[in-house]
DRENDO-1510 file (C-alpha; in Angstrom, 1 decimal, always signed):
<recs>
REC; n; res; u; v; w
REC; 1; UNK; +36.1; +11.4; -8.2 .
REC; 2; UNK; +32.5; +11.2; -8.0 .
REC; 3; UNK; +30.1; +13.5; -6.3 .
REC; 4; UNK; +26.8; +13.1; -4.9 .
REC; 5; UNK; +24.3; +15.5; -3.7 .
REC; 6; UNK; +21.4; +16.1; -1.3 .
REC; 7; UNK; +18.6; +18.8; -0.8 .
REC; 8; UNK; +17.5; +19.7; +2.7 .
REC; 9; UNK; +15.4; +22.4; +4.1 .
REC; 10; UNK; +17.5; +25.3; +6.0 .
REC; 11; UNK; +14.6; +27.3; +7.2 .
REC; 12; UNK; +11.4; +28.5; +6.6 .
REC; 13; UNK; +9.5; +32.0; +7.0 .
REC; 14; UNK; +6.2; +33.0; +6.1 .
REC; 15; UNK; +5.9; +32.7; +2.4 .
REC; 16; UNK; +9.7; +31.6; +2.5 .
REC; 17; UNK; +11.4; +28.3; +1.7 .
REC; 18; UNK; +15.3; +27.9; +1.6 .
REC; 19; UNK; +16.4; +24.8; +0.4 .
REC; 20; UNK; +20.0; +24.1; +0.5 .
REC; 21; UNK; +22.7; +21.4; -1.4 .
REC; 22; UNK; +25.1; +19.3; +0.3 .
REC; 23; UNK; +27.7; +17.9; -2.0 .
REC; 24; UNK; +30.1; +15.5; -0.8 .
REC; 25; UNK; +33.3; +14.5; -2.7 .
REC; 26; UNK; +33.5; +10.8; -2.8 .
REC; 27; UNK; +36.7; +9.4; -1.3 .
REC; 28; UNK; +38.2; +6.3; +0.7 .
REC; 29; UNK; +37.6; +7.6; +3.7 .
REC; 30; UNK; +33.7; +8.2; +3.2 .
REC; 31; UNK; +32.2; +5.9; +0.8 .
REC; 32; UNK; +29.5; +3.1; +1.9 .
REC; 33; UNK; +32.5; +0.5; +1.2 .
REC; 34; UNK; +34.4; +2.0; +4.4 .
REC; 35; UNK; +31.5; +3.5; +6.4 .
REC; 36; UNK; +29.1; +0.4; +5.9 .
REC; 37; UNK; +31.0; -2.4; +5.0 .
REC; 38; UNK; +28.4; -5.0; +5.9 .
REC; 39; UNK; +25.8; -2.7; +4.1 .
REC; 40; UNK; +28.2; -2.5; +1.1 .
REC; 41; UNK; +27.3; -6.8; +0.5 .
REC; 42; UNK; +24.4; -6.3; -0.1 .
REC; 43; UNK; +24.6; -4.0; -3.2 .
REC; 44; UNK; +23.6; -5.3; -6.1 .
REC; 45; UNK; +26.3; -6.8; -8.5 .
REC; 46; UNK; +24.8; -5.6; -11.9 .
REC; 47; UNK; +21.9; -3.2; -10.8 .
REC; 48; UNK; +23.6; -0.2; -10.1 .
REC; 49; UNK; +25.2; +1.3; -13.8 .
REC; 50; UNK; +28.8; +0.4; -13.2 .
REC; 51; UNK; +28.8; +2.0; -10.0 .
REC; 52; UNK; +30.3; +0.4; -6.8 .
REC; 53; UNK; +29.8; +0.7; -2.8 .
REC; 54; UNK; +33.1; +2.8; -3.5 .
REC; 55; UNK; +31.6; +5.0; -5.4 .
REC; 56; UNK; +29.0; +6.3; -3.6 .
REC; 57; UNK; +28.0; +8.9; -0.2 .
REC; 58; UNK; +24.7; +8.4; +0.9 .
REC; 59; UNK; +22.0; +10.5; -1.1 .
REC; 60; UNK; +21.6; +8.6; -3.7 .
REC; 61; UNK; +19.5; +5.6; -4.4 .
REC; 62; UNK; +20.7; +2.3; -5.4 .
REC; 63; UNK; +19.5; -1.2; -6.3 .
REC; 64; UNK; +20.3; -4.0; -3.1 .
REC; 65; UNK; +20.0; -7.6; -3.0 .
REC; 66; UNK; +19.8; -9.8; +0.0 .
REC; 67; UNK; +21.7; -12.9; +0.3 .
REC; 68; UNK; +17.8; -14.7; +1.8 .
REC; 69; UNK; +16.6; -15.5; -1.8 .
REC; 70; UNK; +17.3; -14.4; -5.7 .
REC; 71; UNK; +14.3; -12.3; -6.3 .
REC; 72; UNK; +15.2; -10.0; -2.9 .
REC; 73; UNK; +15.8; -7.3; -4.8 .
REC; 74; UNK; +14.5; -3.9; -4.0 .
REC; 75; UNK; +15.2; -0.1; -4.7 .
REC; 76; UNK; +16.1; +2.1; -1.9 .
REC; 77; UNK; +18.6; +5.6; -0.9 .
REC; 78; UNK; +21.9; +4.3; +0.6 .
REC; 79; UNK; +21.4; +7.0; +3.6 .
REC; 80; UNK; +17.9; +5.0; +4.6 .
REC; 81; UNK; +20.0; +1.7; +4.3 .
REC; 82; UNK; +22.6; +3.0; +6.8 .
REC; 83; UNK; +19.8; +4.1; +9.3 .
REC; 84; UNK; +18.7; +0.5; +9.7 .
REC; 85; UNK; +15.8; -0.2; +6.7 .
REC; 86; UNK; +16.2; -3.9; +5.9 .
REC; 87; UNK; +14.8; -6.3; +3.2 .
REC; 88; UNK; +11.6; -5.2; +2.3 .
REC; 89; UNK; +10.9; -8.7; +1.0 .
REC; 90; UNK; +12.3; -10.5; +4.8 .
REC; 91; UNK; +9.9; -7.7; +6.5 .
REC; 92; UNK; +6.9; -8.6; +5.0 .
REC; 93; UNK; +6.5; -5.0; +3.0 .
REC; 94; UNK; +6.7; -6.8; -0.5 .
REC; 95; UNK; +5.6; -9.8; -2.5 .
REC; 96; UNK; +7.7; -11.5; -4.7 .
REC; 97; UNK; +7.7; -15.0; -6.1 .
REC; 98; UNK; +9.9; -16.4; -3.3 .
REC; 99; UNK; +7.2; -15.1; -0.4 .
REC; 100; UNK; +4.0; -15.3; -2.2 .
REC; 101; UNK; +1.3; -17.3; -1.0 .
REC; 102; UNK; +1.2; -19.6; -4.2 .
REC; 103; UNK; +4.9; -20.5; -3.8 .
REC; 104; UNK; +4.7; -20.8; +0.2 .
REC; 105; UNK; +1.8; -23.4; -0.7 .
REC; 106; UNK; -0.3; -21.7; +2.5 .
REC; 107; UNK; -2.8; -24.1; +3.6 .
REC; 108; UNK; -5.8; -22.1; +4.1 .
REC; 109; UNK; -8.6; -23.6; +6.5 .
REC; 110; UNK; -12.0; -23.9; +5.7 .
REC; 111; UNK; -11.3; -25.7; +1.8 .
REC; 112; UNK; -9.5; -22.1; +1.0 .
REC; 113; UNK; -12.2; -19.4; +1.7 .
REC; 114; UNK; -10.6; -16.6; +3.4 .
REC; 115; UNK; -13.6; -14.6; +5.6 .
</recs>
């Protein structure tokens, strides 16, 4: 089975820090491929070092591709997925070749001069 991990902050005093570790055993039961199914498509198909959405908890990251275009490909923790983070590329966060303005063909007013 494989195991994944995760820091947190228990507590904090003056001049104190306590960090603690969460390790989760990976089964049925709890991986993205039952918790998330609809999450689980969209995990990329080579990306990822042999590992599947059956494979994996939540704290680590992972590669993702969306089904909107062939360069949607981002990097991002499985646990930020599952709390409702999207496509970077569909939200407007990152350029790529599909969303750039030289492959949208933006007509800009004014003969192209941004002011």
């Amino acid at each position: 089975m494989t195991t994944t991990s995760g820091v947190g902050l228990l507590g904090t005093g003056q001049n104190l820090t306590v960090q603690y570790v969460v390790i989760k055993k990976v089964v049925l039961s709890n991986c993205l491929a039952t918790t998330n199914p609809d999450l689980a498509k969209e995990w990329h198909p080579t990306k990822n070092g042999g590992l599947t959405p059956y494979d994996v908890v939540d704290y680590k990251k992972a590669w993702w591709k969306c089904d909107k275009g062939d360069d949607h490909v981002w990097n991002a923790i499985i646990k930020s997925r599952n709390n409702g983070r999207d496509c970077p590329i569909c939200e407007g966060k990152k350029v790529v070749l599909s969303n750039c303005l030289t492959t949208i063909n933006l007509k800009l007013p004014n003969n192209g001069i941004l002011h």
